[in-house]
C-alpha positions as CSV (number, residue, x, y, z in Angstrom):
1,X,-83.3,-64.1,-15.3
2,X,-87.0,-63.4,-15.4
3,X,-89.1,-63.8,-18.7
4,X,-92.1,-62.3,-20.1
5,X,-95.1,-64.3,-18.8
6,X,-97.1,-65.9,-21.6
7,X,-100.5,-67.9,-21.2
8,X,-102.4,-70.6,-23.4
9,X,-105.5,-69.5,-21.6
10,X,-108.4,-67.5,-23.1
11,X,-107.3,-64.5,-20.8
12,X,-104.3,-63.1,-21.9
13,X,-101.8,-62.8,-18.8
14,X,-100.3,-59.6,-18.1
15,X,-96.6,-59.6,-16.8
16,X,-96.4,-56.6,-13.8
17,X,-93.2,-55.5,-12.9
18,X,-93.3,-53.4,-9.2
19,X,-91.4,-50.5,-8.8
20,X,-90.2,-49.2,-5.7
21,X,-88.2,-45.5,-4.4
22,X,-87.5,-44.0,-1.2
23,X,-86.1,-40.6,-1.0
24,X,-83.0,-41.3,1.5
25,X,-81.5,-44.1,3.3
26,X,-83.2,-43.9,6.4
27,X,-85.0,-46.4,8.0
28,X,-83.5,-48.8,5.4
29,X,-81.6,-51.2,7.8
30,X,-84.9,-52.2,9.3
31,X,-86.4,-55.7,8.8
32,X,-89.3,-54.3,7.4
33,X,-88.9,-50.7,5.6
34,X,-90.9,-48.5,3.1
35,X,-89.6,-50.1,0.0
36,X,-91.0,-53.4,1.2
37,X,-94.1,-51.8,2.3
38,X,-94.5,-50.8,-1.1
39,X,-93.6,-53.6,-3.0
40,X,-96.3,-55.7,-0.2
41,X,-98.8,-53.2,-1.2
42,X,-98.4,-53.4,-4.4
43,X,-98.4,-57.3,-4.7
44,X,-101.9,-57.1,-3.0
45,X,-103.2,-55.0,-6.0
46,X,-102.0,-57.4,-8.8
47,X,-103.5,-59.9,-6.7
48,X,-107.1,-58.5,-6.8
49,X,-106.6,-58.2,-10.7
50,X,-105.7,-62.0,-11.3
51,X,-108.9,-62.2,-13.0
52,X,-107.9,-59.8,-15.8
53,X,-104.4,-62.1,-16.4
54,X,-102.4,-60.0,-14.3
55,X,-99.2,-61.6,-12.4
56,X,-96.2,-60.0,-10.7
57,X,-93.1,-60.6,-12.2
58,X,-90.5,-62.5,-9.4
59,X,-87.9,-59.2,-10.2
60,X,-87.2,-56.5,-7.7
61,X,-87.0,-53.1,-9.2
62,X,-85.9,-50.7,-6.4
63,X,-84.2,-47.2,-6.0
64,X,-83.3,-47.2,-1.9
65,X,-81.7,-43.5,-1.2
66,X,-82.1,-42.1,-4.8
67,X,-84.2,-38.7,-5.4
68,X,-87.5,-38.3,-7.9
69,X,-86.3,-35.6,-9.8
70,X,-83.6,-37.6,-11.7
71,X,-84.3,-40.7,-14.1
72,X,-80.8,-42.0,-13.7
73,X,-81.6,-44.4,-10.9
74,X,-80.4,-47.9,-11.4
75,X,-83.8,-49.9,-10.2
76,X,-85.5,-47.2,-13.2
77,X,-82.7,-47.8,-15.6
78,X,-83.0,-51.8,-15.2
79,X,-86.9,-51.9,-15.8
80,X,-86.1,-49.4,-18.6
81,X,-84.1,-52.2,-20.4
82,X,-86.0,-55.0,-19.4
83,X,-89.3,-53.2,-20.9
84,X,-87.1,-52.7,-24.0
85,X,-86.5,-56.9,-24.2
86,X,-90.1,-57.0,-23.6
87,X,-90.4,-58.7,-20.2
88,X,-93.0,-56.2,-18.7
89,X,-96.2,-55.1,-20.1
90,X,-97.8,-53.2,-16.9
91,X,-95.5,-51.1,-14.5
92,X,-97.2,-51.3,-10.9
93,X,-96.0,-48.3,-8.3
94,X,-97.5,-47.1,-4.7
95,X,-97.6,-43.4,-5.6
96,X,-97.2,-41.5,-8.8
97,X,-94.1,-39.8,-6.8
98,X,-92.3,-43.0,-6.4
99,X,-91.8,-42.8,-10.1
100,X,-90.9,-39.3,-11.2
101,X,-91.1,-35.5,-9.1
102,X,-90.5,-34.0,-12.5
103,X,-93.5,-33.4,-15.0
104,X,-90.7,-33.3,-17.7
105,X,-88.9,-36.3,-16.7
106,X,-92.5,-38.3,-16.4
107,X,-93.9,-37.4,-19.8
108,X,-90.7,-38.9,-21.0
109,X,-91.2,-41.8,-18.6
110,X,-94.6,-42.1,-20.6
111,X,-93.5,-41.8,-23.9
112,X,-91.1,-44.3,-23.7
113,X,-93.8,-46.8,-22.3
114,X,-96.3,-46.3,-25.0
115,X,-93.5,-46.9,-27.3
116,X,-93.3,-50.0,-25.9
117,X,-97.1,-50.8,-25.3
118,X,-96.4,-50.5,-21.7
119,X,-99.3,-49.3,-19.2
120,X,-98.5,-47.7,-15.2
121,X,-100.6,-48.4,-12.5
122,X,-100.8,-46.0,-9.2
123,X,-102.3,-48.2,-6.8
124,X,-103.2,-45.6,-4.1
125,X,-104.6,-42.9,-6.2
126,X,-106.7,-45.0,-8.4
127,X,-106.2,-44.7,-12.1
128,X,-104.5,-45.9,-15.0
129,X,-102.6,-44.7,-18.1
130,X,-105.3,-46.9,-20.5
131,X,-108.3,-44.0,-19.9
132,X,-108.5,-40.8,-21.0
133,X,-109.4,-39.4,-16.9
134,X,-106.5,-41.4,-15.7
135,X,-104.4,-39.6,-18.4
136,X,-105.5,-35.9,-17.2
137,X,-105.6,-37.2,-13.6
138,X,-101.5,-38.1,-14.4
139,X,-101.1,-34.7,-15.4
140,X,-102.7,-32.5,-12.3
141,X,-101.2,-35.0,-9.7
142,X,-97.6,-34.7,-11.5
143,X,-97.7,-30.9,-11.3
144,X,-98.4,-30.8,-7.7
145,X,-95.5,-33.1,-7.2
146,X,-93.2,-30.9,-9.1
147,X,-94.8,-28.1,-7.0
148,X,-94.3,-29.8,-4.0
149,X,-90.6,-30.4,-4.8
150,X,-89.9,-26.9,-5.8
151,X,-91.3,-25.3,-2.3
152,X,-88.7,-28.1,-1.0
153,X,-85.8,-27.4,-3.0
154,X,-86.7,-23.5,-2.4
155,X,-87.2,-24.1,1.4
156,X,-83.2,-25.5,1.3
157,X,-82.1,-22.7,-0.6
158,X,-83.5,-20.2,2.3
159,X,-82.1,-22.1,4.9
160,X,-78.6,-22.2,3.3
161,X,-78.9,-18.5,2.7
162,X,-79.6,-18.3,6.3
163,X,-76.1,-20.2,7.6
164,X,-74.0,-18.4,5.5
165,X,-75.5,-15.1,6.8
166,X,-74.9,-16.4,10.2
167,X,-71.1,-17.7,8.6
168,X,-71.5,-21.4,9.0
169,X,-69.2,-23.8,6.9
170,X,-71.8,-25.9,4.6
171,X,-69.5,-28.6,3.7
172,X,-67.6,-28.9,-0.1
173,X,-63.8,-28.9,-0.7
174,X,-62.3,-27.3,1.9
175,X,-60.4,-24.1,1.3
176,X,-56.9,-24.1,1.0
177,X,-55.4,-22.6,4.3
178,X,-58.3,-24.8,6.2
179,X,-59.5,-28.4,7.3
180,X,-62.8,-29.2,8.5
181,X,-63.8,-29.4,11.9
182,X,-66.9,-32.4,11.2
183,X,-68.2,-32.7,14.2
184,X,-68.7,-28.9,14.6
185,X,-69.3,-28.0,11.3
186,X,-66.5,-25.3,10.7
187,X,-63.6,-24.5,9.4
188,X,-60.3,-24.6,11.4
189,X,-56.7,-23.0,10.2
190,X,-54.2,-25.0,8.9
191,X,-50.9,-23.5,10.3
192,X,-49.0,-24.5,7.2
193,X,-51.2,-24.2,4.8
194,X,-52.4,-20.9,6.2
195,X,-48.4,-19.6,6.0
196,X,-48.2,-20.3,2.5
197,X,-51.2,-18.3,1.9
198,X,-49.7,-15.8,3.1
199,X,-46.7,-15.9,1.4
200,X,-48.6,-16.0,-2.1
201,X,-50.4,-12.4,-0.7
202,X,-47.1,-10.8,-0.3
203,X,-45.0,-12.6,-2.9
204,X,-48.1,-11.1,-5.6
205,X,-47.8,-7.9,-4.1
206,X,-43.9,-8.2,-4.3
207,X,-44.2,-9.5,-8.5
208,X,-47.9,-9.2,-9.4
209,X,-47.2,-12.7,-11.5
210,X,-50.0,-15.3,-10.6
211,X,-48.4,-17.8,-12.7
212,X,-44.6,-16.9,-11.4
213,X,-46.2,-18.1,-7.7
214,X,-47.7,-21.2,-9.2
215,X,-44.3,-22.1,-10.4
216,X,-42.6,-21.2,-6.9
217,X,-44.8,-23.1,-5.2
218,X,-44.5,-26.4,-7.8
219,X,-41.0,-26.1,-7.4
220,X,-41.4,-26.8,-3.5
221,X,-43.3,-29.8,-4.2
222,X,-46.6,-28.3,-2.5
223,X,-49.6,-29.2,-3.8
224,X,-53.0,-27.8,-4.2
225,X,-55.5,-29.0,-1.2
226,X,-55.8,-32.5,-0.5
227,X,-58.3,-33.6,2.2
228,X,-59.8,-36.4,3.5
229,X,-63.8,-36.6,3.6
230,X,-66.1,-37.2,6.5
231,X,-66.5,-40.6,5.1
232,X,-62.9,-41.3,5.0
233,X,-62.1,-40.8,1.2
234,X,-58.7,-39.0,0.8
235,X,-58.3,-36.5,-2.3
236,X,-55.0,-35.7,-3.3
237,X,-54.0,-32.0,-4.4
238,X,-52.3,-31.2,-7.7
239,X,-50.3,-29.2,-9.2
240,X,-50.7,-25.2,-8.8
241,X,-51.3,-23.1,-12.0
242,X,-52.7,-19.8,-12.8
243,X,-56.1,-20.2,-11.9
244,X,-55.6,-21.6,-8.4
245,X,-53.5,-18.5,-7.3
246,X,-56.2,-16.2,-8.8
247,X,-58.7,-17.8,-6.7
248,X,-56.8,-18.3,-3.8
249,X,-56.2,-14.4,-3.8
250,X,-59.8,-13.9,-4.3
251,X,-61.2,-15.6,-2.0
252,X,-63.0,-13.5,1.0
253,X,-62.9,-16.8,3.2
254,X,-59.0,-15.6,4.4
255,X,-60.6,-12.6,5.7
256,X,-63.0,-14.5,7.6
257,X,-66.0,-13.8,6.3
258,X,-68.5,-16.6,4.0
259,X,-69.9,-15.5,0.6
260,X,-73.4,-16.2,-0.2
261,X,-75.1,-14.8,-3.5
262,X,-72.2,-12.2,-4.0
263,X,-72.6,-10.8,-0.5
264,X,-70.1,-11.5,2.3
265,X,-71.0,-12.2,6.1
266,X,-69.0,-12.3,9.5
267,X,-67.7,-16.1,9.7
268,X,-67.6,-18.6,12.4
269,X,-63.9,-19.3,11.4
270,X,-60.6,-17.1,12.1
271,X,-59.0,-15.1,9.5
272,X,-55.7,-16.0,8.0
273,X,-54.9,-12.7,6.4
274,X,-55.2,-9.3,6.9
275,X,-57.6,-6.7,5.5
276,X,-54.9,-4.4,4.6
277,X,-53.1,-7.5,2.8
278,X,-56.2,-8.4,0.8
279,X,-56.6,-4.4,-0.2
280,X,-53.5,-4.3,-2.1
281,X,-53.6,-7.5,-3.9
282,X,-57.5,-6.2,-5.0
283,X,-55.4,-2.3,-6.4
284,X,-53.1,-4.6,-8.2
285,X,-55.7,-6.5,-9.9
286,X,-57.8,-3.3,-10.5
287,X,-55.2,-1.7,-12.3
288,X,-55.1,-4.4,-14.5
289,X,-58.4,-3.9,-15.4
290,X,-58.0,-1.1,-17.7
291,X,-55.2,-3.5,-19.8
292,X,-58.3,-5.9,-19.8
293,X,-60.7,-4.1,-21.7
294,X,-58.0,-2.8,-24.1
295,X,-57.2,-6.9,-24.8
296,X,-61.0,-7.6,-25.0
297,X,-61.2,-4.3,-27.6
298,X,-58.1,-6.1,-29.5
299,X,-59.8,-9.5,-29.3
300,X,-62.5,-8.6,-31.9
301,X,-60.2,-8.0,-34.3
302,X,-59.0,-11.3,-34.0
303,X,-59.7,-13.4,-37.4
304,X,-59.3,-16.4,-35.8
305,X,-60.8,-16.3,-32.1
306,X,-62.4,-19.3,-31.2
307,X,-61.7,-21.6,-33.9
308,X,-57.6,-21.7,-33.0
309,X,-56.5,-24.6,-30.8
310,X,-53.2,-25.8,-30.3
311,X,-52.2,-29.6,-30.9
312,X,-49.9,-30.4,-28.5
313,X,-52.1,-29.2,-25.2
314,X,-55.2,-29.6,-26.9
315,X,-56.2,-25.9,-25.5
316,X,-57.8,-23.1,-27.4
317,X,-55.1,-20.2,-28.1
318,X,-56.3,-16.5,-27.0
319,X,-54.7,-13.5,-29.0
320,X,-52.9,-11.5,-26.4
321,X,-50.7,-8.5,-27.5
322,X,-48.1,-6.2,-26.7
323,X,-46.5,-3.0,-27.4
324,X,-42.7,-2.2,-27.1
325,X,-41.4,0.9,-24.5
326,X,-40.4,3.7,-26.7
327,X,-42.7,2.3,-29.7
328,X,-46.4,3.0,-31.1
329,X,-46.5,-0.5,-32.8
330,X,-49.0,-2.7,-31.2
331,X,-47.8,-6.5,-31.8
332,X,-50.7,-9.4,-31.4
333,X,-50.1,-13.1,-30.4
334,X,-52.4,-16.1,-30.6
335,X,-50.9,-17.9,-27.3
336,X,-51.6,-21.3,-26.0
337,X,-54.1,-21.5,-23.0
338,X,-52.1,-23.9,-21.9
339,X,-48.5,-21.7,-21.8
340,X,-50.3,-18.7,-20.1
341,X,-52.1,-21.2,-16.8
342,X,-48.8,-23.7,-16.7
343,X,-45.9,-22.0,-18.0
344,X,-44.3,-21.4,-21.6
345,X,-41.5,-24.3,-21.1
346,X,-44.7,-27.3,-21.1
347,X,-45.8,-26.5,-24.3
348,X,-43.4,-26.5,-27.4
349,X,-45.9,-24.2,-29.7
350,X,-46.5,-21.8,-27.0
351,X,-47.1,-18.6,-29.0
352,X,-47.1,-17.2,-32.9
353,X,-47.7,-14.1,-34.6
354,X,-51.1,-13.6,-35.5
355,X,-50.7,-11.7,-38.3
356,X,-48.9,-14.1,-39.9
357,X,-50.8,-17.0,-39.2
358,X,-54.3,-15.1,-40.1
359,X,-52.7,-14.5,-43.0
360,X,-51.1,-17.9,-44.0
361,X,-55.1,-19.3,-43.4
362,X,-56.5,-16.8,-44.9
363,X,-54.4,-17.8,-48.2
364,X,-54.8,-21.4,-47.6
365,X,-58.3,-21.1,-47.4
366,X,-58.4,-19.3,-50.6
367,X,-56.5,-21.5,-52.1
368,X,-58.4,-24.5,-51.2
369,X,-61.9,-22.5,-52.4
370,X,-60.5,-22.0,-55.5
371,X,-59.6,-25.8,-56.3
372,X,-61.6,-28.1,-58.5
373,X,-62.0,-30.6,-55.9
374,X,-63.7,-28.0,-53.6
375,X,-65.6,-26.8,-55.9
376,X,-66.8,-30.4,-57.1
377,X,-67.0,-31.4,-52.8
378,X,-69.4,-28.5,-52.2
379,X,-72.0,-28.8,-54.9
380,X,-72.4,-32.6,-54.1
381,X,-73.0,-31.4,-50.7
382,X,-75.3,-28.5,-51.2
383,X,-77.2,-30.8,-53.9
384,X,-77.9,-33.6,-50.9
385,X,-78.9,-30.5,-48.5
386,X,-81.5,-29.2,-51.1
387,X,-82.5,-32.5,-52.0
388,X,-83.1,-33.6,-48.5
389,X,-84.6,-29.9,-48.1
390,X,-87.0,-30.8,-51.1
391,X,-88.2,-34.6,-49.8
392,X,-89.2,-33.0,-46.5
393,X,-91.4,-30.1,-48.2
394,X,-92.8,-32.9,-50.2
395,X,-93.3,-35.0,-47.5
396,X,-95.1,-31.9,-45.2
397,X,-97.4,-31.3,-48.5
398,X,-98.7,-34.8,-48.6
399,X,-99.4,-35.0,-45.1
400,X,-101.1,-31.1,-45.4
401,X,-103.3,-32.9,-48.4
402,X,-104.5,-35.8,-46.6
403,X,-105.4,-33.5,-43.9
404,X,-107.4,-31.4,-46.1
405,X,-109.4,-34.6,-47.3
406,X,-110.2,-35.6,-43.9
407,X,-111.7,-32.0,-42.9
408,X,-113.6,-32.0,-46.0
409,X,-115.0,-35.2,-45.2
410,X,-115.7,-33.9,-41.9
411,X,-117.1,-30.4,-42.9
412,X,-119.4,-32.3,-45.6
413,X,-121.1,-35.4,-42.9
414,X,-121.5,-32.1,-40.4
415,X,-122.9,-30.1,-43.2
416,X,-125.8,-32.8,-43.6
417,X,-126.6,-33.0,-40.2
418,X,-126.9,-29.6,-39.5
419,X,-129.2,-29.1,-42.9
420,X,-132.1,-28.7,-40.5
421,X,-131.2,-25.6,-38.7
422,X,-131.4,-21.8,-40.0
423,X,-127.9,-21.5,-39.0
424,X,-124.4,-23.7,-39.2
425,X,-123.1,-25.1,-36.4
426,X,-120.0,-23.8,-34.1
427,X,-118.1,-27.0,-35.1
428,X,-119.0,-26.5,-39.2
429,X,-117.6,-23.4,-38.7
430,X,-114.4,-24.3,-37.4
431,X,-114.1,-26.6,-39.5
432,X,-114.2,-24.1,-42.5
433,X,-111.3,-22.0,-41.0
434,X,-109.0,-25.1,-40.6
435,X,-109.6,-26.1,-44.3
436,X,-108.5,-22.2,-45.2
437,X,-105.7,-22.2,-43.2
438,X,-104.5,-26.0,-44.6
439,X,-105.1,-24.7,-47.6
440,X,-102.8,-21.8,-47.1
441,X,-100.1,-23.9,-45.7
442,X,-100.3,-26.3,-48.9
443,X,-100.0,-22.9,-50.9
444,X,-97.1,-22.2,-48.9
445,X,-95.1,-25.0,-49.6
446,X,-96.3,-25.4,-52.9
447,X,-94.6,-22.1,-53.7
448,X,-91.3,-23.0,-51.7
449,X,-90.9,-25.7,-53.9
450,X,-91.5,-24.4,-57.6
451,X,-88.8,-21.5,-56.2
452,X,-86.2,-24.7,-55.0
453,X,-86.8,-26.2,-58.3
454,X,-86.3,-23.0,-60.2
455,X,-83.1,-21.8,-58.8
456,X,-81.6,-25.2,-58.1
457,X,-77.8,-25.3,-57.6
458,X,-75.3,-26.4,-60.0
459,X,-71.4,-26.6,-60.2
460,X,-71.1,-23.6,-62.0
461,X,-73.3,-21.4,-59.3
462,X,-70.6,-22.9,-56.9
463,X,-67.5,-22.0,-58.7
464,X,-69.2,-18.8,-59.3
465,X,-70.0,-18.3,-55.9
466,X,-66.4,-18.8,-54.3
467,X,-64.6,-17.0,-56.9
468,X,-66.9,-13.9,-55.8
469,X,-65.9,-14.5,-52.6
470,X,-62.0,-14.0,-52.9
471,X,-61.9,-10.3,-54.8
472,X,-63.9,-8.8,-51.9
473,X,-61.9,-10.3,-49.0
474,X,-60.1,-7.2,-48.2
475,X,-63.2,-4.9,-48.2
476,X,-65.0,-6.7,-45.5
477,X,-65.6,-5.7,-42.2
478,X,-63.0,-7.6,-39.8
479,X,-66.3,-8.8,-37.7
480,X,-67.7,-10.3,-41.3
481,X,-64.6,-11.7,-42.1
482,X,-64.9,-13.3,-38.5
483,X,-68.2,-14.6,-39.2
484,X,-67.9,-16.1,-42.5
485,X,-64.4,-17.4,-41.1
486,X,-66.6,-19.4,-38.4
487,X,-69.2,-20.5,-41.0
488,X,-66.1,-21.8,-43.8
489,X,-63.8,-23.2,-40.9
490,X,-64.2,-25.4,-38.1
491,X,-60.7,-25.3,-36.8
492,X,-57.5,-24.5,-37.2
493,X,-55.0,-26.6,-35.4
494,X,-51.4,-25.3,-34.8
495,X,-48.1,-27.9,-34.6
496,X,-44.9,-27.4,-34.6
497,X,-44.9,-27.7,-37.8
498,X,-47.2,-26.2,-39.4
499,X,-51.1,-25.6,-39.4
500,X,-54.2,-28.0,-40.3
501,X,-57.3,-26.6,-41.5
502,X,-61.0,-28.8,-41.0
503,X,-63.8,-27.0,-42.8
504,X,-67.0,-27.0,-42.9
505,X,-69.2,-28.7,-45.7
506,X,-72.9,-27.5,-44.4
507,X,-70.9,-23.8,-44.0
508,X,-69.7,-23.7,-47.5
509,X,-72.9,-24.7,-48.6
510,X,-74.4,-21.7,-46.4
511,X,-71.6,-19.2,-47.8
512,X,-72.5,-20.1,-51.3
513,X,-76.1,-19.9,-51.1
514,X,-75.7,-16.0,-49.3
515,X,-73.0,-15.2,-51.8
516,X,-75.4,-16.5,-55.0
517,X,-78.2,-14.5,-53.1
518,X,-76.1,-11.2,-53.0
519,X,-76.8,-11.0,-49.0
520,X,-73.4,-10.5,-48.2
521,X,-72.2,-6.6,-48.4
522,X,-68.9,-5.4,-48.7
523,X,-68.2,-3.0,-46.0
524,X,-65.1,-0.6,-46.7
525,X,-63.2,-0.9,-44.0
């Protein structure tokens, strides 16, 4: 375990800690590679600074094979903690790059040592975080790092573009129907798996049912892909739903092409289906697509989109609907996402009117909003929110008068010494506009808070405010309704047996303070 050095001498000692990074793994088997160049190199410096105290602590903190633009490196991570039990007091590096790539991820690197009275050392580019050069110097070198990284990043990007162009497998999970070929880089047909595929193309064609497939194939015991890795690692498939067969049956790889950026290319690897195949599996879901934006149309009507989940799945529930041959009636669901990708026999709540149940919240909620308890619930909480709101305006003016001292104080010494010349200085007159503008920030806030103070809450703008709420229900907008419905509710949770509601204090609060404020309109419908 390595401690904090501490000295009795006159020259306090300085505890270094070296850190160390190489981009990939290469070279690192070697007897002598670049992290131990490093660390040599920067032993050497601490060295030739003995005389100011400084001594390298006996602790490695290296990142072999990990990339600059990410923080989470465990050599970082351990001088991170080891900085917060204040063992270090100087970080040491080669480069400035051997820390951080990112100018974002750095200026949190720095923050977080000046928190801890920390100071970084670059030992080939001469400079330190204690001056106010070595500070700027940090800043221009960083952003030609993160420069330099993006032409690298962008120069991968091109060359990927231009494989798939040419229709070159560029490693990932294998597609279904395939296994890779690793030492040539592309993809080979599976014989079996490639029949199966084409079984689901004719058997959708045949049904139009993605998750009637799913099931047939479950039912055979055939999983979802499972491969092994160039490294050895096997993944195991799982079981088909929905989702799979979609993208199995949109996927341009079975026609032997590669996709790159929404544009498809001539592959390297054979086709397992047909063209005509994949054009009437593409008619089926484009008819389809008509029934889609009718559901979307239906789905902004829906009270309770995005707040309803269902317990036993643990899945959001989508209102779907449907209308009976030979009737005009259009009847809506709220159905479990669960049901719809795996089947309605795995889930026991599965689907329920959404009428009713928009209506048997809606009442509940009322109810609730009309109770004592509520009533009592929400002040207490809109009190602490404008109480909190009140102490942070306060606090803001303080610090806006202290501020206006010091610039007077300022604009006052500055006044003296330019009493010789004819006219102020450039500086006195700066000065002048930041004490007007502090001044009409203090004004400001000055009149936000008389108004807080003036119109502060109590229980009886509460009750007033939710029992204004309940007579123009009806006459909303269905989108309003949705909106205040989000703002009042966080969820509601469907069982088996019944329904839970979880609200929202802050949102009440909200809802009260637009309802006292007469900001909410009733819309006829």
């Amino acid at each position: 375990m390595t401690n904090r050095i501490t000295s009795t001498a006159s020259t306090p000692q300085v505890s270094c800690a070296i850190y160390t990074r190489k981009s990939t793994e290469k070279g690192l088997e070697q007897e002598f590679n670049s992290l131990h160049a490093q660390r040599e190199a920067c032993e050497a410096y601490i060295a030739s600074q003995r005389h100011e105290g400084w001594i390298a602590l006996t602790e490695h903190y290296d990142d072999p094979g990990f990339s600059g633009g990410t923080i989470e490196r465990p050599g970082l991570q351990k001088l991170m903690r080891d900085i917060e039990h204040g063992k270090v007091d100087c970080v040491v590096f080669y480069k400035l790059d051997r820390l951080s790539r990112s100018l974002l991820d750095f200026v949190k690197l720095a923050e977080f040592f000046d928190r801890h009275n920390v100071t970084f050392v670059s030992i080939t580019q001469q400079f330190s975080s204690t001056t106010a050069m070595g500070r700027l110097t940090l800043n221009i070198l960083l952003s030609f790092a993160e420069f330099e990284r993006a032409i690298i990043a962008e120069r991968v990007r091109d060359k990927i573009a231009a494989a798939k162009k040419r229709g070159k497998y560029l490693g990932g999970t294998p597609t279904f129907g395939y296994n890779v070929d690793y030492q040539k880089k592309r993809l080979i047909v599976n014989s079996e798996e490639a029949r199966i595929v084409r079984r689901v193309f004719k058997r959708f064609t045949e049904t139009g049912s993605c998750l009637g497939i799913a099931k047939e194939i479950n039912a055979e015991g055939i999983s979802t892909k499972s491969w092994t890795t160039k490294n050895g690692s096997f993944h195991q498939g799982g079981q088909w739903n929905t989702s799979h067969v979609y993208r199995l049956l949109n996927n341009r790889t079975y026609l032997g092409e590669t996709v790159h950026n929404g544009e498809s290319y001539p592959g390297e690897h054979e086709a397992i289906i047909s063209k005509l195949s994949w054009e009437k599996v593409q008619r089926i879901f484009a008819q389809g697509t008509s029934r889609k934006r009718n559901q979307e149309t239906r789905e902004v009507k829906a009270l309770l989109r995005g707040i309803i989940r269902c317990a036993h799945c643990d899945r959001s529930m989508i209102c779907v609907w449907t209308r009976k041959k030979g009737a005009g009636k259009v009847y809506r669901y709220y159905t479990c996402n669960g049901a719809i990708k795996n089947g309605y026999e795995s889930c026991p709540v599965r689907s329920v009117p959404a009428g009713e149940i928009e209506k048997a919240v809606t009442d509940q909620l009322r109810a609730i909003l009309r109770s004592p308890e509520m009533i009592a619930k929400t002040f207490r909480a809109a009190k602490e929110l404008e109480d909190q709101e009140l102490e942070t305006l306060r606090e803001e003016k303080s610090s806006l008068e202290m501020r206006l001292v010091e610039l007077k104080a300022s604009a006052s010494e500055l006044a003296i010494s330019d009493a010789a010349g004819d006219t102020p200085s450039k500086r006195f007159v700066e000065l002048n506009d930041d004490i007007h503008d502090v001044r009409q920030q203090l004004s400001d806030i000055g009149g936000q808070i008389l108004n807080m103070q003036a119109r502060s809450l109590t229980e009886q703008d509460v009750a007033n405010s939710l029992r204004k709420l309940d007579p123009i229900w009806d006459e909303l907008f269905p989108s309003e309704q949705h909106r205040i419905f989000r703002s009042l509710v966080e969820s509601v949770v469907v069982t088996s047996e019944g329904i839970d509601i979880r609200l929202r204090a802050d949102g009440i609060h909200s809802v009260v303070t637009e309802l006292r404020n007469g900001e909410t309109e009733v819309c006829a419908v």
